[in-house]
KEKE-3310 file (N, C-alpha, C; in steps of 0.2 Angstrom, whole numbers, plus 5000, padded with zeros to 4 digits):
npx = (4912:4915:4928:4936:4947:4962:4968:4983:4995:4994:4985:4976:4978:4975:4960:4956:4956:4946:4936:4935:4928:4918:4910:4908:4900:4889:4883:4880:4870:4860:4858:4855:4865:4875:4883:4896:4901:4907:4923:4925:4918:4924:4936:4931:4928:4942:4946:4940:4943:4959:4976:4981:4972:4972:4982:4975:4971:4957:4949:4946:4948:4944:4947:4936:4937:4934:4925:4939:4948:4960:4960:4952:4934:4927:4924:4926:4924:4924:4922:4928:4915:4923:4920:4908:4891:4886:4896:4902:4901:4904:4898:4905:4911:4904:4908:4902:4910:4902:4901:4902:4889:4872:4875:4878:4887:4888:4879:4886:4897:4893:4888:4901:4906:4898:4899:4917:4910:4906:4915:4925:4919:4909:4892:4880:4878:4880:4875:4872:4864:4858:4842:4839:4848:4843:4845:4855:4848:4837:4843:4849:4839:4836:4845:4840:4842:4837:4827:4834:4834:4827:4836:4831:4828:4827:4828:4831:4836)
npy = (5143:5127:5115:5103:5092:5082:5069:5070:5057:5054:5061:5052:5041:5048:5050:5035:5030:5039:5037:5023:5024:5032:5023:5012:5019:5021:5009:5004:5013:5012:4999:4992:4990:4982:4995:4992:4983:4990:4992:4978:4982:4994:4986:4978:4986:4992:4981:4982:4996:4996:5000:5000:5003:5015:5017:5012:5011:5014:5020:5034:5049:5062:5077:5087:5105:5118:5135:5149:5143:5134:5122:5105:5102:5089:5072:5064:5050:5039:5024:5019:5009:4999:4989:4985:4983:4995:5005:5016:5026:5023:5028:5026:5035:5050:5063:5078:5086:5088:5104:5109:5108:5109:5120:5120:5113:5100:5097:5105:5097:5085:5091:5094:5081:5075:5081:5079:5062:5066:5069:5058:5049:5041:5035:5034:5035:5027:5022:5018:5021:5022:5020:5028:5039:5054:5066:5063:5055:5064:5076:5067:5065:5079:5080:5073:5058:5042:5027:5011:5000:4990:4987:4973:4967:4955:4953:4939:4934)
npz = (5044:5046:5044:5036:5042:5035:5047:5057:5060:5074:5077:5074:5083:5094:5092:5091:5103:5110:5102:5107:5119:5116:5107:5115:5125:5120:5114:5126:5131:5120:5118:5131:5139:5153:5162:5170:5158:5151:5148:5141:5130:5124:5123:5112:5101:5100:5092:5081:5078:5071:5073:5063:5052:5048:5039:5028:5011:5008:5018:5027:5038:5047:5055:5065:5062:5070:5065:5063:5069:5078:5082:5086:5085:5084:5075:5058:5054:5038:5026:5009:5000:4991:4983:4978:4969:4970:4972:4987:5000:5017:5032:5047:5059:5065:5076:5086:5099:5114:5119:5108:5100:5096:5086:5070:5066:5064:5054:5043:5043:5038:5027:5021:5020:5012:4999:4997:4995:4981:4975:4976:4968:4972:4973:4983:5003:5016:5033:5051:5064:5081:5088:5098:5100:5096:5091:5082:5072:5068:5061:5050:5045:5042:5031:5019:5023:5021:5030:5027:5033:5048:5063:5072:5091:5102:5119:5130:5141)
capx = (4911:4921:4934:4937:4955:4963:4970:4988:4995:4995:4977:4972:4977:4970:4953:4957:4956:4940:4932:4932:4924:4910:4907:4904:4896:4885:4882:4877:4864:4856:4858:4856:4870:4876:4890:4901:4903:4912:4930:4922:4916:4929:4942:4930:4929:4948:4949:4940:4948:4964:4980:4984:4969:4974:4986:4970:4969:4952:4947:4946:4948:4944:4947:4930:4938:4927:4928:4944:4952:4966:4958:4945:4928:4925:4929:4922:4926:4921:4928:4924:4915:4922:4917:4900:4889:4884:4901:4898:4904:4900:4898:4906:4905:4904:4905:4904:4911:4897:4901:4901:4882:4869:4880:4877:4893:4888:4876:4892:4901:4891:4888:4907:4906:4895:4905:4921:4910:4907:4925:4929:4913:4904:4885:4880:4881:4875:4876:4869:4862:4858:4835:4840:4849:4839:4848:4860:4841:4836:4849:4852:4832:4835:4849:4836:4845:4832:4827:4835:4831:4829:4840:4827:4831:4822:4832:4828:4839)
capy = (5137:5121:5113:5095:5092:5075:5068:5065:5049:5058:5065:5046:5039:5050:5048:5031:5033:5042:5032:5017:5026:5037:5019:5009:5021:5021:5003:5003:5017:5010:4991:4992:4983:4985:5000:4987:4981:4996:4990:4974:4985:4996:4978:4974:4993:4993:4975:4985:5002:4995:5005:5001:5006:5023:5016:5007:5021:5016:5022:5042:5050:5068:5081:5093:5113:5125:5141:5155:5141:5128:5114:5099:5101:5082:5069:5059:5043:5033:5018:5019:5003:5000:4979:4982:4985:5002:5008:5020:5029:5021:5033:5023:5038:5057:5064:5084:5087:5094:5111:5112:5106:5113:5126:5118:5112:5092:5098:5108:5093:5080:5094:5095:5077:5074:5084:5073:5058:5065:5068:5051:5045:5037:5033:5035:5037:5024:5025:5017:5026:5019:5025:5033:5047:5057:5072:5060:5056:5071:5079:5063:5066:5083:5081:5067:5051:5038:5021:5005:4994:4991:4981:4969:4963:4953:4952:4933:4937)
capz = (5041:5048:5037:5037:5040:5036:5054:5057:5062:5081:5079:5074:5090:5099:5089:5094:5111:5109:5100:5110:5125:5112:5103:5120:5128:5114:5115:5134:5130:5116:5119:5138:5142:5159:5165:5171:5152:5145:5146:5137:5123:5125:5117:5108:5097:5101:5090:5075:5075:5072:5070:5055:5048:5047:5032:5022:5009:5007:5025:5029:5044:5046:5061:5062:5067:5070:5062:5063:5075:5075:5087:5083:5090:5081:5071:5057:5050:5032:5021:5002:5000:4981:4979:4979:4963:4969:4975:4991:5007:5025:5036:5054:5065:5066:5082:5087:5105:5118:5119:5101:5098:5093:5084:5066:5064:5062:5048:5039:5042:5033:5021:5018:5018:5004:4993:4999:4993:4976:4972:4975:4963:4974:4972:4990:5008:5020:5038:5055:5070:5087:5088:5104:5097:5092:5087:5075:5067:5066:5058:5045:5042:5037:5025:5015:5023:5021:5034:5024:5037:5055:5067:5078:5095:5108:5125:5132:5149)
cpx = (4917:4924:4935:4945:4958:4967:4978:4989:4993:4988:4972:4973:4973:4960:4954:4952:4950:4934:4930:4929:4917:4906:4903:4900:4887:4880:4877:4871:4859:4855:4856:4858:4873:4882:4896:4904:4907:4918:4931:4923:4920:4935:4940:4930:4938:4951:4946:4942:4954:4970:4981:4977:4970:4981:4982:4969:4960:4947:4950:4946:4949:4944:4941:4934:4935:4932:4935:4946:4955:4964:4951:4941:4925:4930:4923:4927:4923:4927:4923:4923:4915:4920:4909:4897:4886:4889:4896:4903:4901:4903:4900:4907:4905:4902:4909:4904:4904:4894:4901:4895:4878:4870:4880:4883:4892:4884:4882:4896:4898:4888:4895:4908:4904:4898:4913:4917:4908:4912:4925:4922:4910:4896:4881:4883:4876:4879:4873:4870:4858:4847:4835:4842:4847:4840:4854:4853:4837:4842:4848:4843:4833:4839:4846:4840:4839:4831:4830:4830:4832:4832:4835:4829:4826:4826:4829:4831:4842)
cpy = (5132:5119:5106:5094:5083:5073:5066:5057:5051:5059:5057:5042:5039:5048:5040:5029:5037:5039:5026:5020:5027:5027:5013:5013:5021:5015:5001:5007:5014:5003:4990:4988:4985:4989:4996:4984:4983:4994:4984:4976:4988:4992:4979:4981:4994:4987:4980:4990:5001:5000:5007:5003:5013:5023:5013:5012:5019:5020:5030:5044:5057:5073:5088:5098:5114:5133:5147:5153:5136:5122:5113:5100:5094:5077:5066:5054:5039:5029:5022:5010:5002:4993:4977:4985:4991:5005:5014:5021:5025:5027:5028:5028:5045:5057:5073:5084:5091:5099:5115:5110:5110:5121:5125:5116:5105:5092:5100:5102:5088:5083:5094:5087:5071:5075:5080:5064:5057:5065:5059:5045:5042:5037:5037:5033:5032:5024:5020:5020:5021:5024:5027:5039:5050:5063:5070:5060:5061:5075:5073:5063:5074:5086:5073:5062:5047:5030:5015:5000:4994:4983:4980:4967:4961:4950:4946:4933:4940)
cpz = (5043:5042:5042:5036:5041:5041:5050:5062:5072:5082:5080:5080:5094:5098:5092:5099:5115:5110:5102:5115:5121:5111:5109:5124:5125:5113:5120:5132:5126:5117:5126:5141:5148:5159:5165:5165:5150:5143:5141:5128:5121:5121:5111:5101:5095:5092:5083:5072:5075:5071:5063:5048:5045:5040:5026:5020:5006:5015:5027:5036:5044:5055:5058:5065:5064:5066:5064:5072:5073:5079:5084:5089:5087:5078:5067:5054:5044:5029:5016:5002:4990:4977:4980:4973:4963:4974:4980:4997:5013:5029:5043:5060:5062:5073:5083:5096:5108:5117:5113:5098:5098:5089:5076:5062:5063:5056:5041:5038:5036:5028:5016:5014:5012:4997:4994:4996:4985:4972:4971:4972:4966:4975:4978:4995:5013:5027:5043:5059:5075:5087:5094:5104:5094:5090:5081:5069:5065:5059:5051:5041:5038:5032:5021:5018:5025:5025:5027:5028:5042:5057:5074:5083:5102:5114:5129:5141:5151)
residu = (UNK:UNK:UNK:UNK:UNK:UNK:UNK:UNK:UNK:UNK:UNK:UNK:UNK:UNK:UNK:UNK:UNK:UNK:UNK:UNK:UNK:UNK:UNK:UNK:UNK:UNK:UNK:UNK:UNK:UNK:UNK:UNK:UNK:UNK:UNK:UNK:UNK:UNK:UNK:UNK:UNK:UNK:UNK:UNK:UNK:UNK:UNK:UNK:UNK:UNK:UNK:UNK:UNK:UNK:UNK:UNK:UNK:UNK:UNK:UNK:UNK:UNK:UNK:UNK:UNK:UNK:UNK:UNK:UNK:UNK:UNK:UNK:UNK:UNK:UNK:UNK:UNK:UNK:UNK:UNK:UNK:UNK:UNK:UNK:UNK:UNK:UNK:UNK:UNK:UNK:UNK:UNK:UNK:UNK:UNK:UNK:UNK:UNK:UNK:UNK:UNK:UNK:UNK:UNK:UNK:UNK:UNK:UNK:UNK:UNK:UNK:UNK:UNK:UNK:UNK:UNK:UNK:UNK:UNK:UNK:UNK:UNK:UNK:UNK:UNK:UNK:UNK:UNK:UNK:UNK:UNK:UNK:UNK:UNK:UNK:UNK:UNK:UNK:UNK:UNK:UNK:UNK:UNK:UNK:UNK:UNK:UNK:UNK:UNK:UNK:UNK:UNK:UNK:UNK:UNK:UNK:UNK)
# end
């Protein structure tokens, strides 16, 4: 079983650092924005994960280790959103390393994380996912995660 462990200031950098490559890479594939963008996207990810996020206590930060081991095969990230009438978790990323997929450790995670969003009272769990990864979809279909809404786009140039 993984264990969700909360990052140190050190772990969060590095997440960081990760994080803006995963999120623009992310961008490009799903948005089909050209290769050449990345360092673009890259700022622009940089301008939201700010450092000091990592002292906003309503924003989490969690290191996924795999089992009967000391290093992170992931990471996930949520805020508690609590100014809303139906307080809740955002889910802003999860992500399991490669080599560590298909091994059911992103299912265990967002298992672990569930249970992390009842402790801290929250209602639900809401999320966005890019309709090209289809193993994020899957997965969020077979722990009941439900469409809200789609995000439209018509590319004019």
């Amino acid at each position: 079983m993984i264990e969700l462990q909360k990052m140190t200031r050190a772990q969060f950098e590095q997440f960081r650092e990760i994080a803006f490559t995963h999120l623009a890479q992310e961008r490009i594939s799903a948005e089909k924005i050209h290769h050449s963008q990345i360092d673009t996207l890259k700022r622009h990810a940089s301008s939201i994960l700010t450092s000091d996020l990592f002292e906003n206590p309503t924003h989490y930060f969690y290191t996924i280790i795999e089992p009967k081991s000391t290093h992170g095969i992931g990471h996930l990230w949520f805020k508690a959103i609590l100014d809303d009438p139906a307080p809740h978790a955002y889910l802003y990323d999860i992500y399991v390393q490669h080599e560590s997929r298909g091994k059911g450790f992103g299912k265990e995670a967002m298992v672990q994380f569930e249970h992390l969003v009842n402790k801290l009272k929250l209602s639900r769990i809401r999320l966005r996912v890019f309709h090209i990864n289809k193993h994020a979809n899957a997965l969020y279909k077979s722990l009941d995660f439900l469409p809200l809404s789609h995000t439209l786009e018509k590319t004019l140039y």
